[in-house]
C-alpha positions as CSV (number, residue, x, y, z in Angstrom):
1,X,-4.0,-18.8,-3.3
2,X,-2.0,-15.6,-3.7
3,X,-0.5,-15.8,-7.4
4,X,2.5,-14.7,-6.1
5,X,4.8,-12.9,-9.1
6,X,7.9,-11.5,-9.5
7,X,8.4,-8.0,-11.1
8,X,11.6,-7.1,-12.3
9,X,13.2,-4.1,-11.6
10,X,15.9,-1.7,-13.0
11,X,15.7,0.8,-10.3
12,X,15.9,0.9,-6.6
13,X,11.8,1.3,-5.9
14,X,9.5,-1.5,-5.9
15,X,6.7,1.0,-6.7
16,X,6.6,0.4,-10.1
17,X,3.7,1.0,-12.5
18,X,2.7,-2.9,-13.3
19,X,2.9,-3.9,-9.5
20,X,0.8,-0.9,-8.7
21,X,-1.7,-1.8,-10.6
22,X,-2.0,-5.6,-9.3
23,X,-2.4,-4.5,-5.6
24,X,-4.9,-1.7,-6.6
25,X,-7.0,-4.0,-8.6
26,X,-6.6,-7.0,-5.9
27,X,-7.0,-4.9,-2.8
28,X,-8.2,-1.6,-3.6
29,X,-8.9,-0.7,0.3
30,X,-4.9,-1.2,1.0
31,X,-3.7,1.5,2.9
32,X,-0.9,-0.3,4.5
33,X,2.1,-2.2,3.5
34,X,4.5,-3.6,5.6
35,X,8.3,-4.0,3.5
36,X,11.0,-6.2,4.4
37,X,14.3,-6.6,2.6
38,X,18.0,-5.7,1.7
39,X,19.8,-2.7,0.9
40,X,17.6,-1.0,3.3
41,X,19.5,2.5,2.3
42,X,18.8,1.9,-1.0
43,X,15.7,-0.1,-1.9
44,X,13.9,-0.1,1.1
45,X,14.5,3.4,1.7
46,X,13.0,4.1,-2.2
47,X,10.9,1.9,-1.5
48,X,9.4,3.6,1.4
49,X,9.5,7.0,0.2
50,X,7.3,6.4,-3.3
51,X,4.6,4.2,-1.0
52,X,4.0,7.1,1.1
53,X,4.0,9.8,-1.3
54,X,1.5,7.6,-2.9
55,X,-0.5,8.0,0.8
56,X,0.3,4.6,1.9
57,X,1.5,4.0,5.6
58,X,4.7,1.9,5.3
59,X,5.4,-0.7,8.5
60,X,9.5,-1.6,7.9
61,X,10.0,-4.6,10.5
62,X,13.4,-3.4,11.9
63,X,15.0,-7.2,12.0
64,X,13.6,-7.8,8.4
65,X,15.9,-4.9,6.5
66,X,19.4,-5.3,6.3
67,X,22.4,-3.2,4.8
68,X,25.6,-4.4,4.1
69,X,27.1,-1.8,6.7
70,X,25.2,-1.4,10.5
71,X,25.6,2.8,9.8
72,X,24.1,2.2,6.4
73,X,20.7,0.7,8.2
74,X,20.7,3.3,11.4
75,X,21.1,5.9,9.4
76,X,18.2,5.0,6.2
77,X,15.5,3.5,9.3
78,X,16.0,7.0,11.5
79,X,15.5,9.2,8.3
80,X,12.5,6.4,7.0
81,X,10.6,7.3,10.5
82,X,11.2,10.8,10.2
83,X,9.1,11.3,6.8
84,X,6.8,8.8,8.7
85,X,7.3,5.4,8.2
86,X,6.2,3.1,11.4
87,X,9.7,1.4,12.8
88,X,8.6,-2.5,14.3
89,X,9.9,-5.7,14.4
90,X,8.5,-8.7,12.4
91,X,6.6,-10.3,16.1
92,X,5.4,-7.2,16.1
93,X,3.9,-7.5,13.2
94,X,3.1,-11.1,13.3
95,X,1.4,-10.7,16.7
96,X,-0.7,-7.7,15.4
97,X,-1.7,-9.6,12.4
98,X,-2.8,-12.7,14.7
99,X,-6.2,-12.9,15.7
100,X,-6.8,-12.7,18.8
């Protein structure tokens, strides 16, 4: 149903020119995303900062993003929600995405 594929990557952001395009040209009226993953000091904190330059409100699910150090992740998620991302955890999410 979704045509889910991968994109390779030699940086740290997933905001890169090809994927862009996809998600603009399959949901143009996307003003959210919500990012999970690993390195959250790295990608996820790239990640996060070219979506919402971009204008996009970024949702990070808290228990979805990992570092290898627990100082790494508390450090990248305080500075993510100070330029703005939205802190949450993935029932969060799941619940908000649920209809009711």
């Amino acid at each position: 149903k979704f045509d889910i594929k991968p994109h390779e990557k030699t940086c740290f952001s997933m905001v890169l020119p090809a994927l862009m395009e996809e998600l603009t040209a399959a949901q143009p009226d996307t003003q959210s995303v919500i990012l999970c993953g690993i390195e959250t000091h790295a990608c996820i904190h790239h990640t996060t900062l070219d979506l919402i330059e971009k204008g996009f409100q970024v949702h990070i699910p808290v228990d979805c993003a990992s570092s290898r150090t627990e100082t790494d992740r508390r450090f990248a998620l305080a500075r993510l929600r100070d330029v703005g991302a939205f802190l949450t955890t993935s029932e969060c999410v799941i619940l908000g995405l649920a209809a009711d």
